[in-house]
N, C-alpha and C positions, 0 to 999 in steps of 0.2 A: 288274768286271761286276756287274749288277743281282742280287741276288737276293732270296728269297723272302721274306730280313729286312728289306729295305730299307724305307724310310717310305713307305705306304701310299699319297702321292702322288708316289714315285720307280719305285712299282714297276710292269715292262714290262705293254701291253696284250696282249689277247688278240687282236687283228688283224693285228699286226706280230713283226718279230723282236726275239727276247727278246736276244740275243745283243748282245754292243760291238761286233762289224764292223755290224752294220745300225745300231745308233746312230751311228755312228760316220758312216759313209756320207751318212745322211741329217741328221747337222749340217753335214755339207760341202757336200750340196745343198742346204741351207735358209739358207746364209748372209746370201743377198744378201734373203730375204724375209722374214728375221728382222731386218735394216735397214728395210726399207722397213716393217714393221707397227710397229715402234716408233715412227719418224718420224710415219706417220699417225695414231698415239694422244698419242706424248706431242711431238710435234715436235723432239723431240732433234737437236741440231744437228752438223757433225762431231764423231767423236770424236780422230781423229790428226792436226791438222793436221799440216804437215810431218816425218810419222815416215819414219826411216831404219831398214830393218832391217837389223844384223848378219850377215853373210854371205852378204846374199841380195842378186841384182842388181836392177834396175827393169823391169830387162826380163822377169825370172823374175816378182817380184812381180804385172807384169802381167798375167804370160799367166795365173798362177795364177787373179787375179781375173776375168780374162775369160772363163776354164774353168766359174767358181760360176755369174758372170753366166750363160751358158749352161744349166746346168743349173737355176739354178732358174726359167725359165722367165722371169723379169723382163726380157730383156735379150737380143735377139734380136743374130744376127750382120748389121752393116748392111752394103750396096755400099760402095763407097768416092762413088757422088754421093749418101747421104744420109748426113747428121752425127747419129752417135749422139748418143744425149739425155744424156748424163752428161760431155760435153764441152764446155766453155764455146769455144771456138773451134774448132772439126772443118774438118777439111784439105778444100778445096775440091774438086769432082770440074769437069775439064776443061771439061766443056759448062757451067761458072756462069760468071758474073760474078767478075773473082777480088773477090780481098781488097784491099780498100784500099792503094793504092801507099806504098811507105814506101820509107825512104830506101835507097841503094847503100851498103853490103849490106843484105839484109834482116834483122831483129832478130824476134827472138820475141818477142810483144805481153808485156808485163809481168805478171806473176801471182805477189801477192806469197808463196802458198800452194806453189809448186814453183818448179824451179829450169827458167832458162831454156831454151830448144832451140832450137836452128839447124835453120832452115826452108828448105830448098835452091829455088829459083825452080822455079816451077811453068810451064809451057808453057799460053800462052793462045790459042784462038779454035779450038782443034784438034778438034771432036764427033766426029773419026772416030777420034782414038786408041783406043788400048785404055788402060784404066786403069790409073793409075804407081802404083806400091807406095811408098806413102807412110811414112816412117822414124815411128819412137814420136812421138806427141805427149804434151806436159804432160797430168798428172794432175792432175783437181780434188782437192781436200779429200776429197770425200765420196768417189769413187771411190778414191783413195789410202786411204782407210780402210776401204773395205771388202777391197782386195786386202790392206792387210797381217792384214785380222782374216785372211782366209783361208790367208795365208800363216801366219800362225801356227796356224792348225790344223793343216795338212801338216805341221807338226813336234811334233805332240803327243806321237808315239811317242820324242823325247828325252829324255824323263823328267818332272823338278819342273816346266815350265812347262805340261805338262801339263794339270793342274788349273785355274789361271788363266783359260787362254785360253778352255775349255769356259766359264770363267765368265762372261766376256766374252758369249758367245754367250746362254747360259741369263737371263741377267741382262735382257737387254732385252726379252725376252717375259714376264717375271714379272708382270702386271697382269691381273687377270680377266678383261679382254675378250679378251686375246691368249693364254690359259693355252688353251685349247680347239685354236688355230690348233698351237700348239708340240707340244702331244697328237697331233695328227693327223702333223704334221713328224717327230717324234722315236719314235712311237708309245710312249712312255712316259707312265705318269700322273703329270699336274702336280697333284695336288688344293690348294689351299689351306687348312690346316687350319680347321677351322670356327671351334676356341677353341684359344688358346693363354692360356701360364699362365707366370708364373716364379716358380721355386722360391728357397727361403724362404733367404738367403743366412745363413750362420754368422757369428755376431758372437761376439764377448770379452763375458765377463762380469766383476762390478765387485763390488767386496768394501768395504764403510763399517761405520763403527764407531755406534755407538747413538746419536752425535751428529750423524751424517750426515758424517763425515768419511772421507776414500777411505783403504783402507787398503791394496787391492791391483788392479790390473788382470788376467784369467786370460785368457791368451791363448797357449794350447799351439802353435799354428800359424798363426794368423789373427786379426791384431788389426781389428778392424772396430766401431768402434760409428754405427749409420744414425740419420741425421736428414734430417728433412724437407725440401721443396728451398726453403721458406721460410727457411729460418736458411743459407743458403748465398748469398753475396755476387753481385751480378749478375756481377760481374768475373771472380770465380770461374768462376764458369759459359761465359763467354763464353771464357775461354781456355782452355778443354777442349772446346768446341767447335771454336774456331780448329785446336786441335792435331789432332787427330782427326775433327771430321766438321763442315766450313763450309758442306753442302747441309742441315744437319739438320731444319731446319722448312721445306726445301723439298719434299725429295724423301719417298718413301712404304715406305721403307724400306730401299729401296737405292739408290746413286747409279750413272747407268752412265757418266759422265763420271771418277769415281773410280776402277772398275774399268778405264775404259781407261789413264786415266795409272800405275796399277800395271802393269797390261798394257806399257808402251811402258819404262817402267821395267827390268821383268824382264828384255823382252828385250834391252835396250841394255848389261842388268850378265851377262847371259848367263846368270841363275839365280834363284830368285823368292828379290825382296830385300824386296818391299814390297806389302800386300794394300790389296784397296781397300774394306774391308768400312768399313759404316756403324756408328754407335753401336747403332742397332735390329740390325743383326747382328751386332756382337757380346754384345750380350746373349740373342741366338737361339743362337751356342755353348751355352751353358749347360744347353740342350734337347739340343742336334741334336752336339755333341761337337766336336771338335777334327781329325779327321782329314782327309787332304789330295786325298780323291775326289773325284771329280763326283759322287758320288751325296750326301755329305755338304753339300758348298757351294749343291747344289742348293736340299737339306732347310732348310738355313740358309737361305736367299735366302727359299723359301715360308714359313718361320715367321717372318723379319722382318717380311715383308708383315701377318700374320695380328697380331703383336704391333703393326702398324700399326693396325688394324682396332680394336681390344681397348681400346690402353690414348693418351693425349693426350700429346703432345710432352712436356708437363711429369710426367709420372707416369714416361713413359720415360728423362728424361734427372736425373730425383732415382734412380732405381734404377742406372743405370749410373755416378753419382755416389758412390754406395755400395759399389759393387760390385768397381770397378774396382781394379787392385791396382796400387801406386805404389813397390813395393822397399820392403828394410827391416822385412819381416812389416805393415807396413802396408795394409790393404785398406778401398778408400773415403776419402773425402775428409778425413772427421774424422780418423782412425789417422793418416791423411798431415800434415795440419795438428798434429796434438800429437808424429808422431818428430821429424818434419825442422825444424820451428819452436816446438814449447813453446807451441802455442794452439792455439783456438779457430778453425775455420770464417770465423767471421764476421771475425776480426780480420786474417786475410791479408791483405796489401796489392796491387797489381796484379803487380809482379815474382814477391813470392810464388807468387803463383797462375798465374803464365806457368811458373813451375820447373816447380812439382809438372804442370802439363800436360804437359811436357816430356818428364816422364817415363814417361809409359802407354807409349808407343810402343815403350821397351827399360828397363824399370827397372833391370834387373840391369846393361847394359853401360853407364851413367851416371851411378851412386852420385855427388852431388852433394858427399860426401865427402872421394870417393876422387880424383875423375875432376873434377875443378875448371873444368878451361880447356872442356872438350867438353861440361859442363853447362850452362855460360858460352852455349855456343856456340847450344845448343837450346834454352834459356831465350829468348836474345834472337832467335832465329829466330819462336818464338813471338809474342809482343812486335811484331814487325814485322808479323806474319801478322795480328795483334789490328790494327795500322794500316791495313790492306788493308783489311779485315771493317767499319772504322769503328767501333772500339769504342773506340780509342784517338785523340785528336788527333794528328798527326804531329806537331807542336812539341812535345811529351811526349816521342817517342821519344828524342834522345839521352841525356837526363838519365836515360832509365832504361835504357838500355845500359849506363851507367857503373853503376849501382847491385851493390853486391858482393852474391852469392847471400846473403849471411846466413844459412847454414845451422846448426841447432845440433848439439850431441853428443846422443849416443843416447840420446832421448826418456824422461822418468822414467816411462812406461805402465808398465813391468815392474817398476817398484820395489817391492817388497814389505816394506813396513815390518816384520811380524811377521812373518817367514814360517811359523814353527812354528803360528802362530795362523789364519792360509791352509791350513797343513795338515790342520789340526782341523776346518773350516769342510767344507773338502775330504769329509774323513770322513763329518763328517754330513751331507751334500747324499745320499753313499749310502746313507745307513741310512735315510732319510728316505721312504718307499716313497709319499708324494704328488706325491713330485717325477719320478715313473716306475715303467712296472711291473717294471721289468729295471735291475739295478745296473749294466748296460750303458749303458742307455738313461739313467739318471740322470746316469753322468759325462760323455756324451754333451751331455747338456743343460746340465752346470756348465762345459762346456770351450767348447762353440760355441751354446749357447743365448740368448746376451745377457741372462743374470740380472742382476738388481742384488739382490743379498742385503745387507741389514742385519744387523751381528751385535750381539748383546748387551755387545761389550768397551766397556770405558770405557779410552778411548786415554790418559787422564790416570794412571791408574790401572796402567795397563802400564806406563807412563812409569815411576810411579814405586816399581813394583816390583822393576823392570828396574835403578834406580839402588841400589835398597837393594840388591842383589846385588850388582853392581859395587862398591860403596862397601865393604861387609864381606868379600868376597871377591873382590879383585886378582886374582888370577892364574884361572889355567885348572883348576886340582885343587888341594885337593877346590872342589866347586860346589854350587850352589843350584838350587832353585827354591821357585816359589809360585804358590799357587792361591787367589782370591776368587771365593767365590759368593754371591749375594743371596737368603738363605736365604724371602724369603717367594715368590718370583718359579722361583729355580731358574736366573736368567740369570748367565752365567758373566760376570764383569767384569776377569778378569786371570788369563792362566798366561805366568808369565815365566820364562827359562831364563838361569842361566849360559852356557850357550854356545851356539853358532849353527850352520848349517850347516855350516859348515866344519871345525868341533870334534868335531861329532857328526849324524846322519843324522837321529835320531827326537829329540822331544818328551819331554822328561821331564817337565813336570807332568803330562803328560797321559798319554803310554807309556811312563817311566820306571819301572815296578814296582819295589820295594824290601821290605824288612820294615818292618813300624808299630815293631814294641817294643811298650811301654808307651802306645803309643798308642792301642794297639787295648782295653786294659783297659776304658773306659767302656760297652762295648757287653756286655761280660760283667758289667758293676752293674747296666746299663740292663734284660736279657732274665731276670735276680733281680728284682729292684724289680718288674716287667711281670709277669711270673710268681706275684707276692703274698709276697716273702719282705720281713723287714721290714728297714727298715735298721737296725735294734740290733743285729741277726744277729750272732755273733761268731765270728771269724775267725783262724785260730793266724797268726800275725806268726812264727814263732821261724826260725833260716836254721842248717840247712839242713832241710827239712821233704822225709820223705819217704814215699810212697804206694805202699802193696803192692799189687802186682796190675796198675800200671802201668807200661808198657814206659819207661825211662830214670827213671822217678820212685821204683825201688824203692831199697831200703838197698842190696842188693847187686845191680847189674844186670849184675852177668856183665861186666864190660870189666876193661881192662886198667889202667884208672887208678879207682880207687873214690871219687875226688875229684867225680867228674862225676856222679854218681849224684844222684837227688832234686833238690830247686828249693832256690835259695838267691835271698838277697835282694841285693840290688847291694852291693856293699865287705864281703858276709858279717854284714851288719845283722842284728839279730835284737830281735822287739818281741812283746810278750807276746799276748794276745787282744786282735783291734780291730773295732772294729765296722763296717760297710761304710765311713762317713765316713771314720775314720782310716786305714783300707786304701787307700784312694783317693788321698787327700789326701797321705799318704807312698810309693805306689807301690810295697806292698808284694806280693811278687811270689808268697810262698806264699801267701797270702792269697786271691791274684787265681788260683794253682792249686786252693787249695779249693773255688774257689765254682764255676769252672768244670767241675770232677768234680763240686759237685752238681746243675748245671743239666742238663750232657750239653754236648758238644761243637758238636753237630748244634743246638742251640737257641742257643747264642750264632751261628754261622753264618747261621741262619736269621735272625735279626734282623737282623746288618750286613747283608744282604745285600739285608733291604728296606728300610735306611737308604741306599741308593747305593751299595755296593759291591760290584764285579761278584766277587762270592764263588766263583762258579765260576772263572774267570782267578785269581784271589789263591789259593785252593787246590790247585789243577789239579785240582779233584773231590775232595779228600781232608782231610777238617777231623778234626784230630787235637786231641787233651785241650789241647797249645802254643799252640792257639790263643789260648788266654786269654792269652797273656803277648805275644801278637804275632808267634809263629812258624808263618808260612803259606807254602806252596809256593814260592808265584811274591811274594808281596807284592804292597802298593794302590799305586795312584799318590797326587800330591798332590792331583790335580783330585775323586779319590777322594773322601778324608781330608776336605776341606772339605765335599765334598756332603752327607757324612753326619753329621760337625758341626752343620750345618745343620740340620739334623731337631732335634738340640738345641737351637737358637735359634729354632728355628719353633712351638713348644710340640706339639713331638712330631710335626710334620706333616709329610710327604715329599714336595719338588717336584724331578721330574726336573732335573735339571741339561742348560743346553743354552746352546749357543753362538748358533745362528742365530735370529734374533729374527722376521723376515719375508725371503720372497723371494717377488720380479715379474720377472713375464716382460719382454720388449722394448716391449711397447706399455702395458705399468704396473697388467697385470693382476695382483692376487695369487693367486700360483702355491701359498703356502704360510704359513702363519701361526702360530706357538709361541700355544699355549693352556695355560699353566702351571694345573692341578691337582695340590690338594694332596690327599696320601691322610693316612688318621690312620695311622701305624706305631707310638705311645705313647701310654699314657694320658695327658691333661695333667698330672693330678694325678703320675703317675711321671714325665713330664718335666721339672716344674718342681723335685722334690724332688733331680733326678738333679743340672739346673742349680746347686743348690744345693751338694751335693755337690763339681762339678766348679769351683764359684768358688772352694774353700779349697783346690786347688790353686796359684791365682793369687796368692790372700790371706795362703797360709801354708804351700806345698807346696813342689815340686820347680818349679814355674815363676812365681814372682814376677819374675821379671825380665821377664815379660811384661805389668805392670799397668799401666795406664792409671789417670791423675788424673784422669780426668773420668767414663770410661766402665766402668757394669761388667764385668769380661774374665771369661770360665769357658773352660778347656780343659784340656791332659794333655801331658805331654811324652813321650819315646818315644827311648831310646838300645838298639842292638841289643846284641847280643856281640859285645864287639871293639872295639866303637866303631866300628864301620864305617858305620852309618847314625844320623842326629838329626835329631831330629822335634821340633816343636813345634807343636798345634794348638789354633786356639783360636778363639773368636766370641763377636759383642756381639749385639745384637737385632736388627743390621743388616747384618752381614757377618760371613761365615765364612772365616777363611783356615786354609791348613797352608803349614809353610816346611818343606821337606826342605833337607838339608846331607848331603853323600858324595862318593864317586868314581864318577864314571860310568863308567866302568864295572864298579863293584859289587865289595864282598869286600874293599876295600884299607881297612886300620886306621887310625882318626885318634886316635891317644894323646890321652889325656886330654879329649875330645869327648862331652858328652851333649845332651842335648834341653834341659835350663834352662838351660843356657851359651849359644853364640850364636845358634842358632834359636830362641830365646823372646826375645832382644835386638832380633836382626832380627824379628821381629814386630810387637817395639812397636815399631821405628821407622819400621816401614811401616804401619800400624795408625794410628798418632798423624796421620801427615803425612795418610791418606785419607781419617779422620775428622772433620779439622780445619772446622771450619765446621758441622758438622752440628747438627741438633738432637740432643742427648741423650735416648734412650732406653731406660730400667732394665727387666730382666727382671721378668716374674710374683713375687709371692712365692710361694711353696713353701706346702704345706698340710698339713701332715703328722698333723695328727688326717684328714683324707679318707686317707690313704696308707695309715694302719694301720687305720681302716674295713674296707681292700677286704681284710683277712684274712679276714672274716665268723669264724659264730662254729661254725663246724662241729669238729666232736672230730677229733682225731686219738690213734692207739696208739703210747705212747712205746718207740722202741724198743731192743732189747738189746744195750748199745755196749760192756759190759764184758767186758776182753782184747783189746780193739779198738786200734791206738794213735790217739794224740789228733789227727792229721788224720783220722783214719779217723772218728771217733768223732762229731765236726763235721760231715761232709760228713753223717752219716745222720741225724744231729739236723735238720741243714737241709733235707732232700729232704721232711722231715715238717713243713718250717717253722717248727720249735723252735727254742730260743737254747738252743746251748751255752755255758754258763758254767766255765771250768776252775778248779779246783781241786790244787794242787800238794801231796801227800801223801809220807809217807818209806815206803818203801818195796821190797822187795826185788825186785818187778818190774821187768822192764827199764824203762830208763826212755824216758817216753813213753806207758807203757801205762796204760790207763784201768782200775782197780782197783776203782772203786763209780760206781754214778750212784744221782741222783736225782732224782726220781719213779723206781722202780722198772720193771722191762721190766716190758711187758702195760699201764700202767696207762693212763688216758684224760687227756688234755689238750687243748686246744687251738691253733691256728696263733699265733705272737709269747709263747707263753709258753715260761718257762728250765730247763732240766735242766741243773743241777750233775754232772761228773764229775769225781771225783777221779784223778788222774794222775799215776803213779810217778816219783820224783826217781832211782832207779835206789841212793840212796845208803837204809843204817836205822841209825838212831843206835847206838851202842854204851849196853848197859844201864848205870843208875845207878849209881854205888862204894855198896857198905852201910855203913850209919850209920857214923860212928868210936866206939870204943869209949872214948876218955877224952870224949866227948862227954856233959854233964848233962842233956841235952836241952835244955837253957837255950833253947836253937836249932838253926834245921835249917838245914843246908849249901843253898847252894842248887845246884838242879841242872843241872850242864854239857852239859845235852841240845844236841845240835845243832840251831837249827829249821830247817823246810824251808827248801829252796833259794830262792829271793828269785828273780824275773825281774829278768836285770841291765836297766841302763837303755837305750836304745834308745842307739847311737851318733848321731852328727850323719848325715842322709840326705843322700846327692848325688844319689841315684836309686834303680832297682831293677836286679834280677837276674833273668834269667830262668832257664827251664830248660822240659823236660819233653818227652815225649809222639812224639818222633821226626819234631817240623817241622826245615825246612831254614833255616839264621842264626837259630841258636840265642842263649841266654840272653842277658842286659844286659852290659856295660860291668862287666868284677868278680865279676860272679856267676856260680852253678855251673848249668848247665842241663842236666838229662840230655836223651840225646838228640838235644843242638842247637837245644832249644826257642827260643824269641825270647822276649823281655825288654823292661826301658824302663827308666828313670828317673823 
């Protein structure tokens, strides 16, 4: 039934009944004048010839249609001496002239349109009979067509054919001169929509690497990508018109010859098997919906017309080209052409393009596949139909009946070379808030929008990141990965993974969070240096070094093992004062604890965190004193670790790190475009000194297995507690990478594993190969009279370190930006404690100059023996004073140690960390 929702040209008038029995009624009286106004506009010629209908006699048929004829006023009831008009020979009335004599018996005149009738002899010369009831005569064509259309209305109440046969009827009045007659017939309103519109069809989008090469197709549900109907082969075309609709550049939107032979169809299979909708309606579904009313087929019928009106055969039949869906997540001709054949549109051949037309009809129940011989079958039905239409020569046809489908296997669109790297892509389309104002609406537009996004990877480069994993680590555990970025740009150029989806779910360059270790040490030189401390600063080296007042770093912190207490150096190393260089350059882990109790915890945080590291995520909010040794919450990833390297190689300057380079919409507008700035986050002059710094790691530290013969390398390695994580990071002027090495999943121990072992290996042998070619280019030199300039020359109050012990002692000299110098004295103080300084407390100095404090050996000599008594004086004994303790020598360094401050993977590889602090090498 009509109601108040219906489309605005379905809905009932205000003169008639609104109700379905009065529609109903008056499409049963309008039958026969809904024939005769379409004849009169468009001369439409039979629609049935010869139709038989299913369980209905000829004689029912007729009387049906002689009922409508009556009713609609067309078609008066004649005597029997005048021959109605819709009969090509009417039975003679007594008082004519007969019929022409024919032979004993009489035959019924030939009509190749119905089946013959025996004509019983008529009585001649007789004017006073009464008139003989003359038996059925043959049915024309047009009259057979109109009794079965109305016989098929009388059965609309059986169900599914329902819909059909309304449309049968609705269908040949749909032309604006006849919409008006139908209005006043049906009393419903036909309007023809003024404008009609089609909506914007969803396409796949396409994923290429900075070379322009494809690296992925995104097509969640709908692989579609639209081109124009120029790039589409005539051939093509013509056999999707053969398939589906051969009136197409005739008729105006609808065919009603179509609709009958679906009509004569339906009711012969006794259930609608077959519609007779035009290409122009079905791309009016798309508007008016799918459902099986009359009020819907109606809607569809008026918006083909209106889509007639609007848009040129060819603009109509490139969008249903497009549009249409072919099985196999395929939609549109292009998707069709790359699953089932591995090309190109244009390269189809004619069988080609008879398949895929083949298939609109029932994609699903013909998979070309699956279903071999029955695709066969509607391929070359096609084919034949292209012969009829004259598109094809018929000497052509057999040679291409025999032609095998040549189907291929399932289409590489899906192939997704990186996927992890599709994932990342993924990510940032949402973060990207130009690309939408709802992260709804964003991934909306990455999944059906038909972007082409360019990303920053360099496909070579993944290449050969991806091998240098593989090649060093065979098996599945432990694993790698790596991260390059181009530290002047911020474009990401490689995150490659040990293992794949199937290994593991998430990305670990990118979401693998770990501890740095020793890795993270640079950025606590770096926020000293930035701060104005100088780098002669000196620093206690000795292991185990431990800090009062600090939770896990005191002598006794309350546990149950006293071992764990304070920060020790990786293998329990132990080196006398060093100055930042050497703290650095050996990875010394008390060292990298002092300086971070003088800076403050919250100040090294604050730097990485405007070097690329999302410090928030790595701490979970909570940046404890371990930070300096690399024990953080959650830990960085590698794509991390690199980006903020980078600020090192950039001469202090920070560019976001980002994957997508550009993205266009469908028509090649840019939607989005990376505009790398750079911020200053170091002063040059502390960046290049820091560089400097971190190249005698390379030269002469814990990572020389990472150098390069041609190119300068500066970075840091980084082994946790346990060995469970190793790190190697490092960069040239041009490239920043980090190689992580672990278990993914976290916490499992790799005996004997640090950061200068095989992640500083695998570096330089991925580093060499990505380099090769390039031009060579050398870091800044370093400036270091500007470096100790920016102390200026303002005073500072020395201040009172004695009873202090000698970390303690250091950190207060430093926060004043004094050099502590130690001095080992004998002594009854415990040892470690600071027993004299000088310059004296209160006195005035300045930032980079040195306060001496002498520092308890714990040990005081035993007094001199008095003189000997047979002694002349001749000579004096000399004396067995013990001298101060000696700083032993520094052992050979494999790494460091960490410890401290209550972060979570704690200390290095060996060493003691209270706490659980994290550590390096």
């Amino acid at each position: 039934m009509l109601s108040d929702r219906s489309p605005r040209w379905m809905r009932p008038s205000m003169n008639g009944s609104a109700g379905w029995s009065g529609v109903k009624g008056r499409l049963l009286s309008a039958a026969s004048a809904v024939g005769l106004a379409t004849r009169a506009h468009r001369q439409v010629p039979p629609l049935f010839p010869g139709l038989r209908l299913p369980n209905v006699t000829d004689a029912v048929a007729e009387r049906i249609a002689t009922s409508v004829v009556e009713r609609s006023g067309r078609e008066q009831e004649q005597p029997v001496d005048q021959p109605p008009a819709a009969v090509k020979d009417p039975p003679q009335p007594v008082d004519q002239p007969p019929a022409p004599p024919v032979k004993d018996p009489p035959q019924p005149v030939h009509q190749p349109s119905a089946p013959p009738v025996k004509v019983p002899p008529q009585p001649v010369h007789q004017p006073s009979a009464p008139p003989v009831k003359v038996p059925p005569q043959p049915v024309t064509p047009e009259r057979q067509a109109v009794g079965r259309a109305a016989a098929r209305l009388a059965f609309l109440s059986l169900g599914t054919v329902l819909g059909i046969g309304t449309v049968a009827l609705v269908a040949v009045v749909l032309s604006r001169p006849a919409v008006s007659n139908a209005k006043a017939l049906l009393d419903v309103e036909l309007d023809i929509p003024e404008e009609a519109s089609l909506p914007e069809l969803d396409e796949r989008s396409t994923i290429y690497d900075g070379d322009g090469n494809l690296l992925a197709v995104i097509d969640r549900e709908v692989s579609r990508q639209t081109i124009a109907l120029r790039r589409i082969p005539e051939h093509v075309r013509q056999a999707v018109i053969t398939a589906e609709d051969r009136k197409f550049y005739e008729h105006e939107g609808y065919d009603v010859e179509g609709i009958g032979r679906a009509l004569v169809a339906n009711l012969q299979a006794g259930s609608v098997t077959e519609g007779g909708s035009t290409i122009t309606q079905q791309l009016a579904k798309s508007e008016v919906g799918n459902e099986r009313t009359l009020e819907r087929k109606a809607s569809e019928l008026l918006y083909a017309m209106a889509l007639e009106e609007r848009f040129s055969k060819e603009e109509l039949l490139e969008r249903y080209l497009n549009q249409v869906y072919f099985g196999s997540r395929a939609y549109g001709i292009a998707a069709a052409a790359e699953e089932f054949f591995h090309t190109k549109p244009r390269n189809l051949n004619v069988t080609q393009a008879a398949l895929l037309a083949s298939l609109i009809r029932s994609p699903n129940s013909a998979d070309p596949r699956d279903k071999v011989d029955l695709a066969m079958r509607r391929r070359n039905a096609v084919l034949q139909g292209m012969v009829e239409e004259g598109y094809i020569k018929a000497k052509r046809l057999p040679k291409l009946l025999k032609k095998p489908l040549g189907v291929k296997e399932s289409s590489l669109r899906r192939t997704r070379r990186v996927p992890h790297v599709i994932d990342a892509v993924r990510r940032e389309v949402l973060r990207t808030k130009q690309l939408g104002k709802s992260r709804k609406a964003r991934e909306r537009l990455f999944y059906y929008g038909g972007l082409r996004i360019t990303t920053t990877l360099d496909l070579e480069m993944q290449r050969t990141a991806s091998n240098t994993i593989r090649d060093y680590m065979p098996g599945t555990e432990p694993t790698a990965a790596i991260a390059t970025v181009d530290p002047k740009t911020g474009a990401v150029k490689a995150i490659a993974s040990g293992l794949g989806y199937k290994e593991l779910e998430y990305d670990l360059p990118t979401q693998g969070r770990r501890q740095p270790g020793s890795a993270f040490k640079p950025f606590v030189y770096a926020a000293a240096l930035q701060d104005g401390y100088p780098v002669e600063m000196k620093l206690s080296g000795r292991s185990p070094a431990y800090f009062e007042g600090v939770p896990g770093w005191e002598r006794d912190c309350n546990t149950d093992d006293k071992d764990v207490c304070g920060v020790s150096n990786y293998g329990g190393s132990s080196y006398g004062d060093l100055d930042m260089r050497e703290a650095l350059k050996n990875s010394v882990n008390t060292a990298a604890a002092q300086l971070t109790l003088t800076l403050g915890a919250k100040r090294v945080a604050k730097l990485a965190g405007k070097m690329n590291i999302d410090i928030k995520a790595a701490t979970n909010g909570q940046s404890t004193n371990s930070i300096g040794l690399g024990g953080l919450d959650q830990g960085v990833t590698a794509l991390e670790m690199a980006s903020a390297y980078a600020v090192f190689a950039n001469s202090g300057k920070r560019v976001e790190p980002h994957l997508i380079a550009k993205v266009e919409n469908r028509a090649g507008e840019v939607l989005y475009k990376a505009k790398p700035k750079a911020t200053k986050v170091l002063d040059p002059v502390v960046d290049h000194a820091l560089v400097d710094l971190m190249r005698g790691v390379v030269t002469g530290g814990t990572g020389t297995a990472a150098a390069l013969p041609s190119w300068e390398v500066a970075g840091k390695t980084g082994t946790t507690q346990n060995h469970v994580d190793a790190w190697f990071v490092g960069y040239t002027p041009v490239l920043s990478t980090a190689v992580w090495v672990g278990h993914a999943k976290g916490q499992i121990e790799m005996p004997g594993m640090t950061g200068g072992a095989l992640p500083a290996s695998m570096w330089n042998s991925y580093m060499a190969k990505v380099l090769d070619g390039r031009k060579v280019v050398n870091f800044p030199e370093p400036d270091f009279n500007a470096l100790a300039s920016r102390l200026g020359d303002r005073s500072v109050r020395v201040p009172d370190v004695v009873r202090m012990m000698e970390e303690e002692a250091l950190t207060a000299l430093g926060k004043r930006k004094l050099i502590g110098e130690v001095r080992q004295v004998s002594s009854s103080a415990p040892q470690g404690t600071v027993v004299w300084q000088s310059p004296n407390p209160g006195d005035t100095g300045h930032p980079g100059e040195t306060v001496y404090i002498g520092v308890s050996t714990g040990y005081v000599p035993p007094p001199p023996p008095p003189p000997s008594s047979s002694s002349s004086g001749s000579s004096e004994k000399k004396s067995n004073d013990k001298p101060a303790e000696e700083e032993p020598a520094p052992e050979e360094d494999t790494g460091d140690s960490g410890g401290g401050g209550g972060g979570r993977g704690g200390g290095d590889g060996g060493g003691r960390g209270g706490g659980g602090g994290g550590g390096g090498d």
